[in-house]
OpenMM code with the backbone's topology and positions (N, CA, C; nanometers):
from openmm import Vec3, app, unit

residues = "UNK UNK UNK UNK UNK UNK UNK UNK UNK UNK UNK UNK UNK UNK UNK UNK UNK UNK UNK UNK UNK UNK UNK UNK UNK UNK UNK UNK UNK UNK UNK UNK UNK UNK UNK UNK UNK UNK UNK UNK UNK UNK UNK UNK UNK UNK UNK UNK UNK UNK UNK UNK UNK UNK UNK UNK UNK UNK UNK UNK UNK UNK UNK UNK UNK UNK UNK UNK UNK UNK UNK UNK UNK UNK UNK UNK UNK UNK UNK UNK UNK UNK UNK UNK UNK UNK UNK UNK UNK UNK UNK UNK UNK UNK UNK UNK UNK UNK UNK UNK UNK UNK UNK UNK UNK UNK UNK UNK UNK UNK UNK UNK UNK UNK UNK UNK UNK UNK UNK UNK UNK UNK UNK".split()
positions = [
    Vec3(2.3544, 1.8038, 0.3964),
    Vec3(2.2599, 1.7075, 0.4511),
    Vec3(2.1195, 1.7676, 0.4466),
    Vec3(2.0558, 1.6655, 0.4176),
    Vec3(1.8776, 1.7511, 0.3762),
    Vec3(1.8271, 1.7880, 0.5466),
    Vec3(1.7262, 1.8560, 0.5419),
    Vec3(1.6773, 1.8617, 0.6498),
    Vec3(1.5827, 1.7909, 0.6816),
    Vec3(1.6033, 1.7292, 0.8263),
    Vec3(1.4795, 1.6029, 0.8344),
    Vec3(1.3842, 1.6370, 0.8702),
    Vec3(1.3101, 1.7275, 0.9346),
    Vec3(1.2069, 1.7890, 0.9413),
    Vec3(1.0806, 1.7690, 0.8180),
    Vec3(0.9774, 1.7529, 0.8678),
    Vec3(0.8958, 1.6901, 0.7716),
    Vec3(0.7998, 1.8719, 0.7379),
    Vec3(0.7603, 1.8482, 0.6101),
    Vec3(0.7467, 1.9997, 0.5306),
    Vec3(0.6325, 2.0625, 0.6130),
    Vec3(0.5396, 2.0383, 0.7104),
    Vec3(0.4899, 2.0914, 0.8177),
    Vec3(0.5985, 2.1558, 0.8980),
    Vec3(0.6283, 2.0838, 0.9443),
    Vec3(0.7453, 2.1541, 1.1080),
    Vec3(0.8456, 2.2314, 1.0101),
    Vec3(0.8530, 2.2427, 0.8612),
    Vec3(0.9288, 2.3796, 0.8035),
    Vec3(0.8786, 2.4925, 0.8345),
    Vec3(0.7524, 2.4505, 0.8237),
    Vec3(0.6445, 2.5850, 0.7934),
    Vec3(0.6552, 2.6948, 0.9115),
    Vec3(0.6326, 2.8249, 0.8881),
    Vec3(0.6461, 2.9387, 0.9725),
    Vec3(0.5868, 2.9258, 1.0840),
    Vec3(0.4086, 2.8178, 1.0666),
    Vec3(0.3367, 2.8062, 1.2032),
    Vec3(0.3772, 2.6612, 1.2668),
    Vec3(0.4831, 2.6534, 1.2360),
    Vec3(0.5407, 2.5349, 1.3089),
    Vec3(0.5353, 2.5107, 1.4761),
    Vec3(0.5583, 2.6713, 1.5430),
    Vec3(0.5877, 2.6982, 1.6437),
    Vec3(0.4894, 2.6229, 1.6909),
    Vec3(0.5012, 2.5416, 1.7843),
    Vec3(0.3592, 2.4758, 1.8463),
    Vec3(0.2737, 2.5899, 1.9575),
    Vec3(0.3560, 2.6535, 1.9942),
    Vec3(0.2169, 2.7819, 2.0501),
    Vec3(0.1691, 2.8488, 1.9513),
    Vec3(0.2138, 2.8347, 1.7796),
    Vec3(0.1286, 2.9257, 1.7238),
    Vec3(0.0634, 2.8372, 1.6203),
    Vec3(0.0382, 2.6971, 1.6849),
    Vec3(0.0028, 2.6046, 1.5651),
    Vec3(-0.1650, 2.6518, 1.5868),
    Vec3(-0.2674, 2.6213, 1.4535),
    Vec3(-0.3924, 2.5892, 1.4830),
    Vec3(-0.4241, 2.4164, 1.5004),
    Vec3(-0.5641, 2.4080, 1.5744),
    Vec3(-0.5454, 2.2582, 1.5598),
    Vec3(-0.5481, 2.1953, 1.4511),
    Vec3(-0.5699, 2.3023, 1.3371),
    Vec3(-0.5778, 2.1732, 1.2322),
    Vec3(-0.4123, 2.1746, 1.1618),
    Vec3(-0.3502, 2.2611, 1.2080),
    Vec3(-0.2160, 2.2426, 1.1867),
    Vec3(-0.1273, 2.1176, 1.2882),
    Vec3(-0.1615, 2.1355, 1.3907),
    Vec3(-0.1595, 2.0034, 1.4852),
    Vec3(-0.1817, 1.8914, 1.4620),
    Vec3(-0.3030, 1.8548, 1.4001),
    Vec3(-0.3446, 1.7247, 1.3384),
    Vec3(-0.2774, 1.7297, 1.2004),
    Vec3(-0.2087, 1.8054, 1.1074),
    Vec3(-0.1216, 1.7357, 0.9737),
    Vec3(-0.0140, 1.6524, 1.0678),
    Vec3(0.0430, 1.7967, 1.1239),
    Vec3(0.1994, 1.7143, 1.1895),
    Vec3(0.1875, 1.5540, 1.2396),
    Vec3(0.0731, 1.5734, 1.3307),
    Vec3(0.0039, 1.4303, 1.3755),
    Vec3(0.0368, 1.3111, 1.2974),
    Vec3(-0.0285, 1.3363, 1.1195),
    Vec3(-0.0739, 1.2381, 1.0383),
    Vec3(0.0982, 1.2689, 0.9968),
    Vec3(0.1707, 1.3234, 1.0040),
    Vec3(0.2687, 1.2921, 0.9058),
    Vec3(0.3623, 1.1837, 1.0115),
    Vec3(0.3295, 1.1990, 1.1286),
    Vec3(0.4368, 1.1409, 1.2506),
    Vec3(0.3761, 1.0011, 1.2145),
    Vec3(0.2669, 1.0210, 1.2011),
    Vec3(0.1712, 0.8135, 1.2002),
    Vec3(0.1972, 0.8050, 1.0914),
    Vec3(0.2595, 0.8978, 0.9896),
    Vec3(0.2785, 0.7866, 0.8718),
    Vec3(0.4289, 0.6743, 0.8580),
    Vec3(0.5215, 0.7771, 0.9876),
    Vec3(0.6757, 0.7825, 1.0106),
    Vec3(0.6115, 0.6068, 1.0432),
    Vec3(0.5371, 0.6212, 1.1823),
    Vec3(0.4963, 0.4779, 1.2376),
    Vec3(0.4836, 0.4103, 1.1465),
    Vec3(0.3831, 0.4345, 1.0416),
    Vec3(0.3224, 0.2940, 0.9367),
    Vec3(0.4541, 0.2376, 0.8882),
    Vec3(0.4940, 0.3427, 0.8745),
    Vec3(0.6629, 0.2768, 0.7917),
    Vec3(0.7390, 0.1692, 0.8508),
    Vec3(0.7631, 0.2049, 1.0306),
    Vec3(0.8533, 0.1151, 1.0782),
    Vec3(0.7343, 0.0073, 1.1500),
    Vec3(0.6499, 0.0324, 1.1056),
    Vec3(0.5196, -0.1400, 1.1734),
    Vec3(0.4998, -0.1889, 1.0674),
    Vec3(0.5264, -0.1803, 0.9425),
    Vec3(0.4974, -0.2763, 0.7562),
    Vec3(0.6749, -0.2893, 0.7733),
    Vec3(0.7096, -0.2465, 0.8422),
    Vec3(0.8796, -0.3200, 0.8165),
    Vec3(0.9205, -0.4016, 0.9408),
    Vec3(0.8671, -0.4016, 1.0115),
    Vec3(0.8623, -0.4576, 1.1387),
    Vec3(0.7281, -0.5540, 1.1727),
    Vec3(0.6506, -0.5459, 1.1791),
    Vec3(0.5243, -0.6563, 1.1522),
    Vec3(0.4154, -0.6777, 1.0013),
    Vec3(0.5151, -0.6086, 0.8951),
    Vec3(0.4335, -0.6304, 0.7804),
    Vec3(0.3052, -0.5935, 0.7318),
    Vec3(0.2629, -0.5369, 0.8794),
    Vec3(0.1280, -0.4365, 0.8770),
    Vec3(0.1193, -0.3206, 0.9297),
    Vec3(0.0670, -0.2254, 0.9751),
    Vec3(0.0240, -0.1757, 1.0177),
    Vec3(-0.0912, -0.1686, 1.1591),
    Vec3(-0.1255, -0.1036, 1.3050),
    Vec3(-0.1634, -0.1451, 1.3450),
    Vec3(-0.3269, -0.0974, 1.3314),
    Vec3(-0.4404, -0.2306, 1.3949),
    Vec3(-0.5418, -0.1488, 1.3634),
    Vec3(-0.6208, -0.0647, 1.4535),
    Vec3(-0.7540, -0.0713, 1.4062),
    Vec3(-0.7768, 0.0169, 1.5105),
    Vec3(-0.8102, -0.0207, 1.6615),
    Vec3(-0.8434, -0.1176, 1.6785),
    Vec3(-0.8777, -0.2164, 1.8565),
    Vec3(-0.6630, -0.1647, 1.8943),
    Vec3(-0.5810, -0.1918, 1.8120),
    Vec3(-0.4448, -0.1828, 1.8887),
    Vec3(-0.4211, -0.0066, 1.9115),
    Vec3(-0.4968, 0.0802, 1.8592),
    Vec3(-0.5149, 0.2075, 1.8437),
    Vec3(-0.5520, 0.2146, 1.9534),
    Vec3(-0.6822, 0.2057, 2.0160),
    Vec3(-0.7595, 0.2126, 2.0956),
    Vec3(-0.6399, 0.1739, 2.2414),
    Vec3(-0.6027, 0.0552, 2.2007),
    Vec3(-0.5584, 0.0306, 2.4052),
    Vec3(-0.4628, 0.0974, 2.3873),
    Vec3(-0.3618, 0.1243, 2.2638),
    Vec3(-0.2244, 0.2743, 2.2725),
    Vec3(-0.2967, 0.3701, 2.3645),
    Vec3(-0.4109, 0.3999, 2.3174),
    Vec3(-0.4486, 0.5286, 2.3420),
    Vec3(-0.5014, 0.5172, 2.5599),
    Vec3(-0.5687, 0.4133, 2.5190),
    Vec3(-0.6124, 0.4077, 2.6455),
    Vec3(-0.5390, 0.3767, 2.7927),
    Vec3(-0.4217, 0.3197, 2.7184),
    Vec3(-0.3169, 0.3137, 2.7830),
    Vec3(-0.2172, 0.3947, 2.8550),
    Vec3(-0.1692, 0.5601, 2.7429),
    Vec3(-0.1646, 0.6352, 2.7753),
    Vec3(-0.2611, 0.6774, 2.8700),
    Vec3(-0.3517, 0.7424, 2.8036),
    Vec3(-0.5161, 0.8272, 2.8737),
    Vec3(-0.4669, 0.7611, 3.0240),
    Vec3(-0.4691, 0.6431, 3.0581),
    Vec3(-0.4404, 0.6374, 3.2115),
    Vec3(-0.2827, 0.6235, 3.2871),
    Vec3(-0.2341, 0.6382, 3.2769),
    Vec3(-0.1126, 0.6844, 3.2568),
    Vec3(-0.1266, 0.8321, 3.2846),
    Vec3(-0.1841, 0.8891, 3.2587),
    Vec3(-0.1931, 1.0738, 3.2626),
    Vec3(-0.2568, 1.0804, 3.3885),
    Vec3(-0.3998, 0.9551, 3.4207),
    Vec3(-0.4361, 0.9896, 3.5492),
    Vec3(-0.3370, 0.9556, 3.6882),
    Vec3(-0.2531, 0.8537, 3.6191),
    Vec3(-0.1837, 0.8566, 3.7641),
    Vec3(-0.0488, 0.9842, 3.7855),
    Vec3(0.0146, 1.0401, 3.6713),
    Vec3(0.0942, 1.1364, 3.6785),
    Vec3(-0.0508, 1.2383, 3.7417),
    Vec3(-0.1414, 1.2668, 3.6868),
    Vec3(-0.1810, 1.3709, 3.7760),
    Vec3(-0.2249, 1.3341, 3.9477),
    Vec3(-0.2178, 1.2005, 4.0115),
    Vec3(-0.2352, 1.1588, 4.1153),
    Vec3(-0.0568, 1.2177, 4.1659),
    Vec3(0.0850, 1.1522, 4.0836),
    Vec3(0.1743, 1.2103, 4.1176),
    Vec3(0.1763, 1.3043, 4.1526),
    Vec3(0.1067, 1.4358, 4.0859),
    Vec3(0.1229, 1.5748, 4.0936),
    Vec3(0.0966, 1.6476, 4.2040),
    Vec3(-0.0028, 1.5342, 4.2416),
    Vec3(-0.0713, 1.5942, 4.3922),
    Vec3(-0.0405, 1.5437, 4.5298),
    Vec3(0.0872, 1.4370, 4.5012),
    Vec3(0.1547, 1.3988, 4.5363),
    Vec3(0.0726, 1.2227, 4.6228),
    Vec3(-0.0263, 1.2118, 4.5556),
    Vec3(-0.1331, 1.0524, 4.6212),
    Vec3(-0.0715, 0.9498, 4.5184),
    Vec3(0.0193, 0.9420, 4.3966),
    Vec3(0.0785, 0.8701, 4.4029),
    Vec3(0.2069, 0.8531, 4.3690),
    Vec3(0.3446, 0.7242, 4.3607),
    Vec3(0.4396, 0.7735, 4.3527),
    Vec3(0.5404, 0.7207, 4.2503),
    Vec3(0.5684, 0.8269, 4.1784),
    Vec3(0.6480, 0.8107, 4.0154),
    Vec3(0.7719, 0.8364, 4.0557),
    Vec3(0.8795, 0.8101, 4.0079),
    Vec3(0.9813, 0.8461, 3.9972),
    Vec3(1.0189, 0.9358, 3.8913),
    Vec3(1.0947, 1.0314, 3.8969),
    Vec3(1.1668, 1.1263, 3.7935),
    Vec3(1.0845, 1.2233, 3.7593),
    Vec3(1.0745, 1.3297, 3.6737),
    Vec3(1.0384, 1.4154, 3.6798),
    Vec3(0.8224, 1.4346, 3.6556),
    Vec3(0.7793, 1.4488, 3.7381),
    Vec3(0.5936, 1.4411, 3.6796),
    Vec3(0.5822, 1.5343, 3.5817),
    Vec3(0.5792, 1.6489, 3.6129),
    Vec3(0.5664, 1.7361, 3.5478),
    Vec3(0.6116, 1.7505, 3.3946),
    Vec3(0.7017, 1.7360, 3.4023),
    Vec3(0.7556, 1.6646, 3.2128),
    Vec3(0.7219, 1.5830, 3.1868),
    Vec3(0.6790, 1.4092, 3.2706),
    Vec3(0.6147, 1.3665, 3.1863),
    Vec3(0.4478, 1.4068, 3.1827),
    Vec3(0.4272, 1.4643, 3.2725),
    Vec3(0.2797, 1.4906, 3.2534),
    Vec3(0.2540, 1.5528, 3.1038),
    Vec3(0.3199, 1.6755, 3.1021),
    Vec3(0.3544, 1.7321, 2.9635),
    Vec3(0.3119, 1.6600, 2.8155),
    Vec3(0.4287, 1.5560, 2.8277),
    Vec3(0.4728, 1.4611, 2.7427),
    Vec3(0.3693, 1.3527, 2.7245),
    Vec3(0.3135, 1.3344, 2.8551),
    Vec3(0.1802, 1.2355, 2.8241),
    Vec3(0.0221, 1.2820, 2.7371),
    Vec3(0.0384, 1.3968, 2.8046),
    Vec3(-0.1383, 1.4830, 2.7490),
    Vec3(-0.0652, 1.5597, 2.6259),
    Vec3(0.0515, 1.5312, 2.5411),
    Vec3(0.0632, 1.5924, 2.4320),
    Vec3(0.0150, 1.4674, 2.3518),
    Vec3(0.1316, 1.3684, 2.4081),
    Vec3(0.0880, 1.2237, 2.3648),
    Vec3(-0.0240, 1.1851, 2.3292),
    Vec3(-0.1239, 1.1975, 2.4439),
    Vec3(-0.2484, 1.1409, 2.4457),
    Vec3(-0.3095, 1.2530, 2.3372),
    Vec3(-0.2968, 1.3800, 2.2742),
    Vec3(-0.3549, 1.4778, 2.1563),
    Vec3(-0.3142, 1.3943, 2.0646),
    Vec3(-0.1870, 1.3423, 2.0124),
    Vec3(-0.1823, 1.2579, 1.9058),
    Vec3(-0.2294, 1.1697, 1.8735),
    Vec3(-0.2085, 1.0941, 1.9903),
    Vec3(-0.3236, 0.9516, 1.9461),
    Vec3(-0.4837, 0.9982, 1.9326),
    Vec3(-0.4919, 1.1243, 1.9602),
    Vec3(-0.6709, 1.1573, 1.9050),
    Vec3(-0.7040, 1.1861, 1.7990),
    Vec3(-0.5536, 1.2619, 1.6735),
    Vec3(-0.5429, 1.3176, 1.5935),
    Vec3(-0.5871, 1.1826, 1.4651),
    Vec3(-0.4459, 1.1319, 1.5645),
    Vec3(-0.4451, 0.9286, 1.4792),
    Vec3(-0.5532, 0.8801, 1.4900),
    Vec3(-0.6045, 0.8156, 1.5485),
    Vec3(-0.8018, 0.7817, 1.6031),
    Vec3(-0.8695, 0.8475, 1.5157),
    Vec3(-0.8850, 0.9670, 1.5081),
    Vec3(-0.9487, 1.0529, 1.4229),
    Vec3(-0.9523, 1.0355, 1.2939),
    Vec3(-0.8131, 1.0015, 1.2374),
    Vec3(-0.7889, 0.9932, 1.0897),
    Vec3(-0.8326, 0.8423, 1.0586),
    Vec3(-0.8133, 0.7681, 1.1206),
    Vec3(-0.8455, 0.6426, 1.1294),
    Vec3(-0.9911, 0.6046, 1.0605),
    Vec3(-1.0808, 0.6864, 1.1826),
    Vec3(-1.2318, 0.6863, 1.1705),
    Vec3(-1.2791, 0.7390, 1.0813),
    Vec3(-1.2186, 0.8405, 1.0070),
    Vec3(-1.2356, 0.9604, 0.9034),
    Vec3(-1.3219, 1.0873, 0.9471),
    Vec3(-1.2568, 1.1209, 1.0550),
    Vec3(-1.3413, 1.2114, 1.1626),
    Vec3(-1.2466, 1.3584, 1.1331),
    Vec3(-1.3243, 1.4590, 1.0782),
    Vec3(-1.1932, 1.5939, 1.1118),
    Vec3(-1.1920, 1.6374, 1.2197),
    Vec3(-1.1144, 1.5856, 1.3055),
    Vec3(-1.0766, 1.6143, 1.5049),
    Vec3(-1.0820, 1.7866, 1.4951),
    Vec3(-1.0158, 1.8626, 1.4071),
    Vec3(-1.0680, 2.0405, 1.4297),
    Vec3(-1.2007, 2.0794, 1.4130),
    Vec3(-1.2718, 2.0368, 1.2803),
    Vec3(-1.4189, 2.0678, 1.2953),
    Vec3(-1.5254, 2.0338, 1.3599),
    Vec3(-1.4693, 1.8445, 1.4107),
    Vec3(-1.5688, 1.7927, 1.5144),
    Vec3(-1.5945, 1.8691, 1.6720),
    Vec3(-1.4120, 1.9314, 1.6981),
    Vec3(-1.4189, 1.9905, 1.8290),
    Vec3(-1.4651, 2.1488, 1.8286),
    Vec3(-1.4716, 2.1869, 1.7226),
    Vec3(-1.5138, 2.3433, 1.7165),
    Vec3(-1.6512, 2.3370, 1.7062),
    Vec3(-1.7382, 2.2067, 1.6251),
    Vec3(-1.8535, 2.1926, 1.6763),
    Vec3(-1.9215, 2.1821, 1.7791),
    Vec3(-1.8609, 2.0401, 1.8329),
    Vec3(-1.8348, 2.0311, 1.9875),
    Vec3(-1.8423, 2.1244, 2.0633),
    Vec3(-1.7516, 2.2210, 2.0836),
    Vec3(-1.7207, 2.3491, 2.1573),
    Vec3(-1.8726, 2.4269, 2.1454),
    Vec3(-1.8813, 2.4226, 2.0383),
    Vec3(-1.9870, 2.5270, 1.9630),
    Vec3(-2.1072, 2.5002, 2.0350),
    Vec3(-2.1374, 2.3842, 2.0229),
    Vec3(-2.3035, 2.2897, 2.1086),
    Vec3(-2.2871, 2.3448, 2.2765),
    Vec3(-2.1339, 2.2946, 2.3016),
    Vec3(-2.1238, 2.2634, 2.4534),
    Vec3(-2.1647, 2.4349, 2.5502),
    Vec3(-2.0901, 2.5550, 2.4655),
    Vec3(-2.0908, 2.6520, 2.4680),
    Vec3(-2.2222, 2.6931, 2.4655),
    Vec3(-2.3078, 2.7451, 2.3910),
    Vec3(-2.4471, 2.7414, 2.3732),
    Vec3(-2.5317, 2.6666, 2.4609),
    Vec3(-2.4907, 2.5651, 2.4762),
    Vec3(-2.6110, 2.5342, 2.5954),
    Vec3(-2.5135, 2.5654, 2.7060),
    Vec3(-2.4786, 2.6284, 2.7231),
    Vec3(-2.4173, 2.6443, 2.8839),
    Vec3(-2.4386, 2.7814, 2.8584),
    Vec3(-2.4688, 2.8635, 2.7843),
    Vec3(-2.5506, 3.0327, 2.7970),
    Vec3(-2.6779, 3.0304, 2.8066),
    Vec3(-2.6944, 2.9064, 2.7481),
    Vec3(-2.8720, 2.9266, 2.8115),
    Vec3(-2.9355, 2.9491, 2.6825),
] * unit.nanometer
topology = app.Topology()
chain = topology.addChain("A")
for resn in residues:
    res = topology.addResidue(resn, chain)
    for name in ("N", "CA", "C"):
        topology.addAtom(name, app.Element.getBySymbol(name[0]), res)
């Protein structure tokens, strides 16, 4: 039986603690391509980007109330902490997806990012 693993998650830096982000964002694009497949076989399209956007935003809040869970102000059932996990990994993908979307490279924009934010905060 082949292995289903897509030829990223073969790779040696598969390990997700030893991924870089721009190794993060292939895996990303190869998982949204898994999606395109079953939304052109299932709605004949693909979704765009406004249905991108409330996925995303949808999650994104969703994370604020698991972290309200966490602190125990509001109340989830079953485990927070895993899904908290599971949500703010979530919510990295859909930035990866967004990203590719826009034609944005999410590693160089945020190392820029970083780069600006950093620098003016030394003064």
């Amino acid at each position: 039986m082949p292995d289903p693993k897509t030829p990223a998650e073969q790779s040696p830096a598969h390990d997700p603690a030893q991924q870089t982000l721009a190794e993060a964002d292939a895996v990303a694009l190869e998982v949204r391509a898994l999606y395109e497949r079953i939304e052109q076989r299932v709605l004949q399209r693909t979704w765009t980007l406004p249905e991108f956007a409330v996925g995303f935003t949808k999650d994104a809040a969703y994370v604020g109330r698991l972290v309200l869970a966490a602190e125990r102000t509001w109340g989830i059932d079953g485990d927070v902490d895993a899904e908290l996990k599971h949500k703010l990994a979530e919510c990295l993908w859909w930035l990866f997806a967004l990203a590719d979307k826009r034609d944005v490279d999410l590693p160089v924009a945020y190392a820029d990012t970083r780069r600006k934010i950093g620098g003016g905060l030394r003064g």
